[in-house]
Residue frames as qw, qx, qy, qz and C-alpha x, y, z in Angstrom:
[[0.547, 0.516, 0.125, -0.647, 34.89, 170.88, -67.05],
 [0.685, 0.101, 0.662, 0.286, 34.30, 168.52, -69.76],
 [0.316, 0.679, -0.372, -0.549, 34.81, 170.04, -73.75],
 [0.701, 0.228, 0.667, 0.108, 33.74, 167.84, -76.41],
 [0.058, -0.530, 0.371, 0.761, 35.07, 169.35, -80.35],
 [0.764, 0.502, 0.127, -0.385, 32.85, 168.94, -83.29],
 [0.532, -0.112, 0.693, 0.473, 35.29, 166.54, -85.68],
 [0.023, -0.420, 0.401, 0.814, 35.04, 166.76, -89.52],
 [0.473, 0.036, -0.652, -0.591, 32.24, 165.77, -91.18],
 [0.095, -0.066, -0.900, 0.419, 30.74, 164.64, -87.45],
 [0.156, -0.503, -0.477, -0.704, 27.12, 164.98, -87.16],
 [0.322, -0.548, 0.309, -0.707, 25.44, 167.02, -84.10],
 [0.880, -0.327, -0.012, -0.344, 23.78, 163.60, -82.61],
 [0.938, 0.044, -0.276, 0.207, 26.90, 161.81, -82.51],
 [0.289, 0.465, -0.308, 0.778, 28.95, 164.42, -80.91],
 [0.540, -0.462, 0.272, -0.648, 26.01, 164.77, -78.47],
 [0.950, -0.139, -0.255, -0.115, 26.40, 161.08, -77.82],
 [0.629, 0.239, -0.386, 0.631, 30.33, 161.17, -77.21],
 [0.201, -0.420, 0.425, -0.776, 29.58, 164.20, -74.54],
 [0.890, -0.297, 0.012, -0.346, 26.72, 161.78, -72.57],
 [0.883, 0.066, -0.389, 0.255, 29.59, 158.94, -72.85],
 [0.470, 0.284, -0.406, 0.731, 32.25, 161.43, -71.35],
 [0.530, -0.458, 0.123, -0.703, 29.34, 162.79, -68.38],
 [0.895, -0.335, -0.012, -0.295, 28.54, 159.31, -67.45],
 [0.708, 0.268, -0.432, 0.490, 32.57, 157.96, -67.99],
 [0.108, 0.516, -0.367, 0.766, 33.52, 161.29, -65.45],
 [0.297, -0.500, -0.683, 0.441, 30.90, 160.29, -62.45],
 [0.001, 0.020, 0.350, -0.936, 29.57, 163.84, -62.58],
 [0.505, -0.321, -0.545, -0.586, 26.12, 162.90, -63.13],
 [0.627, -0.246, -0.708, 0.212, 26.35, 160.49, -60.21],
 [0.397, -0.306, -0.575, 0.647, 27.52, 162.72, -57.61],
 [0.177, -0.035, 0.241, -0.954, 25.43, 165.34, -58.38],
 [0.575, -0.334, -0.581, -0.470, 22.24, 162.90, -57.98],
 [0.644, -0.303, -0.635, 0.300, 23.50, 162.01, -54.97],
 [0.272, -0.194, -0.238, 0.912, 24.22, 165.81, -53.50],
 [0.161, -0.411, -0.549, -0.710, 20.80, 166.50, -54.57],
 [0.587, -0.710, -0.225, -0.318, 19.21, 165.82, -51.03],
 [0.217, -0.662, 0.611, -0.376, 20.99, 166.58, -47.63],
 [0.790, -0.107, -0.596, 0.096, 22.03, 162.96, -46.13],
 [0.570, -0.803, 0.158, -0.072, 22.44, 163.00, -42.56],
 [0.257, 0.706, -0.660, -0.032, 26.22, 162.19, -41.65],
 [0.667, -0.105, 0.692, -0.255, 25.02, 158.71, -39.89],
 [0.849, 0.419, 0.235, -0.221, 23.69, 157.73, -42.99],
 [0.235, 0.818, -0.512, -0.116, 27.15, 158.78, -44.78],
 [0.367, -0.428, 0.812, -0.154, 28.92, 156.16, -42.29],
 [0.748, -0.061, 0.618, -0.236, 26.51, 153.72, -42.37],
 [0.798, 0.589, 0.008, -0.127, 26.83, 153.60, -46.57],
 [0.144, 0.840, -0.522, 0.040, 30.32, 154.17, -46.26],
 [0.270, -0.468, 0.837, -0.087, 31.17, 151.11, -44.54],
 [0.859, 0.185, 0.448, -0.163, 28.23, 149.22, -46.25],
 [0.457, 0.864, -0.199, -0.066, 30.16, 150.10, -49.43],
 [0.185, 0.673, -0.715, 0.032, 33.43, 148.47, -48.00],
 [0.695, 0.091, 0.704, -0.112, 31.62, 145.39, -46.64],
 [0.611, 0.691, -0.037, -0.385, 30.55, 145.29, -50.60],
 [0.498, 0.731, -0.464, -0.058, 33.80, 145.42, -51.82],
 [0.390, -0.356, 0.827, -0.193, 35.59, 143.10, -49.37],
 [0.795, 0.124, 0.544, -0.240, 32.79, 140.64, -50.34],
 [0.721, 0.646, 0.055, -0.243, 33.49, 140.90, -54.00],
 [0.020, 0.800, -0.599, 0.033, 37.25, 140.66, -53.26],
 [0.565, -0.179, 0.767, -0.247, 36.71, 137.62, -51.76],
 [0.840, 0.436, 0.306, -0.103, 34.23, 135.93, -54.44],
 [0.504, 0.727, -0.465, -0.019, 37.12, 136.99, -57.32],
 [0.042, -0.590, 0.802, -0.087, 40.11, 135.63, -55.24],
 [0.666, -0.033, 0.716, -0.206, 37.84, 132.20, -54.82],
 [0.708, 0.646, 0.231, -0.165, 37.06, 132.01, -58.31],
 [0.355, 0.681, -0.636, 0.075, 40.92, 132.54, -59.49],
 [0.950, -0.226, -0.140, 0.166, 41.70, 130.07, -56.65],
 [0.133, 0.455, -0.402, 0.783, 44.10, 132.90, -54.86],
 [0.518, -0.678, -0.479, -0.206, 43.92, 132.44, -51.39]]
């Protein structure tokens, strides 16, 4: 659970800014957009691995760009 403390002399909008930072920092926004509608468990897979093609690819573009091969 997240717990944001008013500070001294902090005003309410800036405290409500620092919670939004620490919601969207934590991912719990995300996964509950995503756990909003039922996904089949195909679909799970098929993101799941599109998701590590993704990264692979981006692994790749970095390590060419350092010139790490």
């Amino acid at each position: 659970m997240l717990e944001v403390t008013l500070k001294d002399g902090e005003s309410v909008e800036s405290l409500v800014r620092r919670f939004n930072k620490k919601v969207i920092q934590s991912g719990v926004l995300a996964t509950a957009r995503k756990k909003k509608y039922f996904e089949k468990p195909m679909s799970k897979r098929d993101a799941r691995t599109a998701a590590i093609r993704k990264k692979n690819r981006k692994e790749i573009k970095t390590r060419e760009l350092m010139g790490i091969r």
